[in-house]
N, C-alpha and C positions, 0 to 999 in steps of 0.2 A: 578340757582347758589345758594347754601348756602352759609352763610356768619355766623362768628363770632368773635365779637367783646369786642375789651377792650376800657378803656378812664376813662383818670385821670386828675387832675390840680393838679399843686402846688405853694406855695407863692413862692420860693427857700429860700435862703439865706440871699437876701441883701435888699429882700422888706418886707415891714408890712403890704402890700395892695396887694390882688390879683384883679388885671384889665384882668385874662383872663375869658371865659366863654368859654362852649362847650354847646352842643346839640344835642344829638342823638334820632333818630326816626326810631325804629326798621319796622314799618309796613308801612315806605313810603319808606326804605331803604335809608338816608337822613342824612348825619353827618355835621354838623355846627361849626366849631371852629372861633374865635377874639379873637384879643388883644386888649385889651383898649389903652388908650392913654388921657392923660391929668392932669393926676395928681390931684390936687385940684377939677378940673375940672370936674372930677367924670368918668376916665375911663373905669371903670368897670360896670357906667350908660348904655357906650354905648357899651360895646362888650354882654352884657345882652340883651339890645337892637337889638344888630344884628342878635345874635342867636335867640333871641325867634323872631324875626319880619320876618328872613327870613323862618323860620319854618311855621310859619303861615301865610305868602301871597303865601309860596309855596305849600301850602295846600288848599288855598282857589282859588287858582289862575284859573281864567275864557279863556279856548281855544281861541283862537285868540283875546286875551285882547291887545295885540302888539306884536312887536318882537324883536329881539335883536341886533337895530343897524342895522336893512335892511340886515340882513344875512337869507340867505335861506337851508341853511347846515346844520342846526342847526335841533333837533329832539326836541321834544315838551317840553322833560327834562329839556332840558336846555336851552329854552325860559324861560319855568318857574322859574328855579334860576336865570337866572339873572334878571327878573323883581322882583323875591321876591328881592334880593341883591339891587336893585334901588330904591325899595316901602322901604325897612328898612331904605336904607340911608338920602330918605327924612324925616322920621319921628325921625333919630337922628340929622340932620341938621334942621329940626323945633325947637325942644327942644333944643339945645344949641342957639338959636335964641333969643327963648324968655325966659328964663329963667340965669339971669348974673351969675349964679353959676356953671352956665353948657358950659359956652362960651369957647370954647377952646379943647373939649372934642371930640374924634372921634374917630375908632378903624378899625382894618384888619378883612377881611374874609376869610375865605376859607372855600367855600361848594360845598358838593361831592352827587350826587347819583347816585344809581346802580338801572339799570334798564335793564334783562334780563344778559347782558354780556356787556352791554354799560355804559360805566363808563363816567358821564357827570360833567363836572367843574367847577367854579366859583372861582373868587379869587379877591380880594384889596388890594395892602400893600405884606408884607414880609411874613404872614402867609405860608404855604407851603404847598403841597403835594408829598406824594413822591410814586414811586413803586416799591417795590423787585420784579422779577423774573427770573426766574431760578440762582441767586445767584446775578444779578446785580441789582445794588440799582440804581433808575433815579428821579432827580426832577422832575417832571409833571406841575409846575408852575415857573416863575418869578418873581421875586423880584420887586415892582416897590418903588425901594430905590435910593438914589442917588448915591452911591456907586456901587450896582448892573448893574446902567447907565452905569458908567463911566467904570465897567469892559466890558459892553458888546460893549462899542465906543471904547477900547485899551487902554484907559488913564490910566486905573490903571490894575494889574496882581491881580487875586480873594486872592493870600497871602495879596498884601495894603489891598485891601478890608476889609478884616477879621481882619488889625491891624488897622482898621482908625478909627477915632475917630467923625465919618458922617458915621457911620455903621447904626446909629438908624434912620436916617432922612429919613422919605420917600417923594417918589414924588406923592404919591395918596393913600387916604385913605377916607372911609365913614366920613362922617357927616360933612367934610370941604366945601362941596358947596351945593346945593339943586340937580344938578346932579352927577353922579358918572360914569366914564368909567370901565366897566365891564370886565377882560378878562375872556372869555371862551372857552372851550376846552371839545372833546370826545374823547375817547381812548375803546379798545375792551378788557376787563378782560381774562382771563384765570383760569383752576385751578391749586391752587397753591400760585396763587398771591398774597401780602401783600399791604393792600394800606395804606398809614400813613400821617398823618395830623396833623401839630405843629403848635407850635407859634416860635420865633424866641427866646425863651428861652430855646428850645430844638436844633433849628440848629446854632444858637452861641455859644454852653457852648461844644455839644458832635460831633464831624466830621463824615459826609457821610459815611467814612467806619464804625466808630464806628455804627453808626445808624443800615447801613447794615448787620454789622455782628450777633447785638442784633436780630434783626429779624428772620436772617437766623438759629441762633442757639436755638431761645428760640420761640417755635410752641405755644404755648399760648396765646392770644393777651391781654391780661388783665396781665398777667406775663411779655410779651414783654414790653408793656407801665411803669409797675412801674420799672422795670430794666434802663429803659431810663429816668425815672424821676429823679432816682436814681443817673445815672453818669451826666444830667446836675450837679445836686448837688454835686456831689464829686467832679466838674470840676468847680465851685465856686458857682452855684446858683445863678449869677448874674441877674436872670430875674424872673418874674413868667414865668413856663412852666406847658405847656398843649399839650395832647399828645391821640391821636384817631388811635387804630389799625384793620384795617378790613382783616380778612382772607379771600379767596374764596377758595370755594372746590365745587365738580359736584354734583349734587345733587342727590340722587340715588332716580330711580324712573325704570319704565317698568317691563320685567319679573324678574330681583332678586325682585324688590320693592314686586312686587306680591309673590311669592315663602316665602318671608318674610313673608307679612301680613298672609297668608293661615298659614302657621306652625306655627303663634303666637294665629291662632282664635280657640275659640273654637270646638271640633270633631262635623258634624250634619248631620249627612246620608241621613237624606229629604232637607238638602239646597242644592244651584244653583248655585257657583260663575257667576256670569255676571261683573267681574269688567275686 
């Protein structure tokens, strides 16, 4: 599978503090998006935190180091993210520990890798991911907000949800205990497919269809992402937003690949193709 990718942040509107962070890693296939969370507190300490730490325990991360919650479904991908997601969360729960400036401070994940046609998941918090294909847009994550709760127990219709004023509260985020419950998820890619990764400054400001339709129309992924940066903002800017878009396409390879490379090499009457 090919892939290409865009990925932007922005403050929006109504803040002077960006608390979001991303993290892209083109040669692990590896996208990392948080939101900070804490204000004072330094939430931009920890979503900086998240991204780079699950970057790097999921890089350094050792085969059968543990597993994920005694699940045995699970492909080695995404063992590995979510121990990195766990190793991160302690070392932002350390430091707001010991540090009174940082007390308070903790932020969402969502981390995604593609690995052959297996698209493996992580997530904490309201961060999101989402997938276009063939013209329908699907979240791929949940919400773990209290709102989110309450719509999927009946208590409220997703319209309260979106007007309530406990849209921001979640029920689970890094750095609030020294453990973290991890949801993860695999799913099979295709080509064609768009995968997309926000903060909840992107799915509060601009709605699913609008999301949808941006992607469906604008094949660019770097084009897609500032288009969406763009109507959160014209839709108030109320949040920071940060926004990761991955294309898939087949990757061309066998006899065109061949046919290609030969008519682009140079003419040699004594060489041998062996490829």
């Amino acid at each position: 599978m090919q892939m290409q990718i865009g990925a932007r942040t922005d403050v929006g509107r109504m803040r002077s503090n960006n608390e979001d962070n991303f993290k892209v890693v083109p040669e692990l296939n590896l996208f990392v998006l948080s939101d900070g969370m804490g204000g004072e507190a330094h939430g931009e300490v920890a979503s900086q935190m998240a991204v780079e730490g699950v970057a790097e325990h999921f890089t350094s991360y050792k085969p059968g180091a543990s597993t994920a919650a005694g699940r045995t479904d699970l492909s080695e991908c995404s063992i590995r993210l979510v121990n990195a997601v766990r190793t991160a969360n302690r070392s932002i729960f350390e430091l707001a520990s010991k540090n009174p400036t940082h007390r308070g401070m903790g932020a969402t994940v969502v981390a995604a890798c593609v690995e052959g046609q297996r698209l493996c998941l992580a997530h904490v918090g309201d961060s999101r991911a989402y997938l276009l294909r063939a013209g329908t847009l699907q979240q791929l994550t949940n919400d773990h907000s209290l709102v989110a709760e309450q719509v999927r127990r009946g208590i409220l219709t997703q319209q309260q949800a979106e007007e309530s004023d406990m849209a921001s509260v979640l029920t689970r985020a890094m750095g609030i205990d020294t453990n973290v419950e991890v949801d993860v998820d695999e799913h099979i890619l295709l080509p064609d497919d768009a995968l997309l990764l926000c903060s909840d400054g992107l799915s509060r400001m601009v709605t699913d269809p609008e999301i949808g339709s941006t992607l469906l129309t604008i094949s660019d992924p770097q084009q897609a992402v500032d288009r969406l940066v763009e109507l959160a903002n014209e839709n108030g800017g109320a949040d920071n937003v940060t926004v990761v878009v991955v294309r898939i396409s087949e990757e061309k390879k066998g006899f065109l690949r061949r046919i290609w490379r030969w008519l682009a090499s140079p003419v040699d009457s004594t060489s041998s193709d062996t490829r």
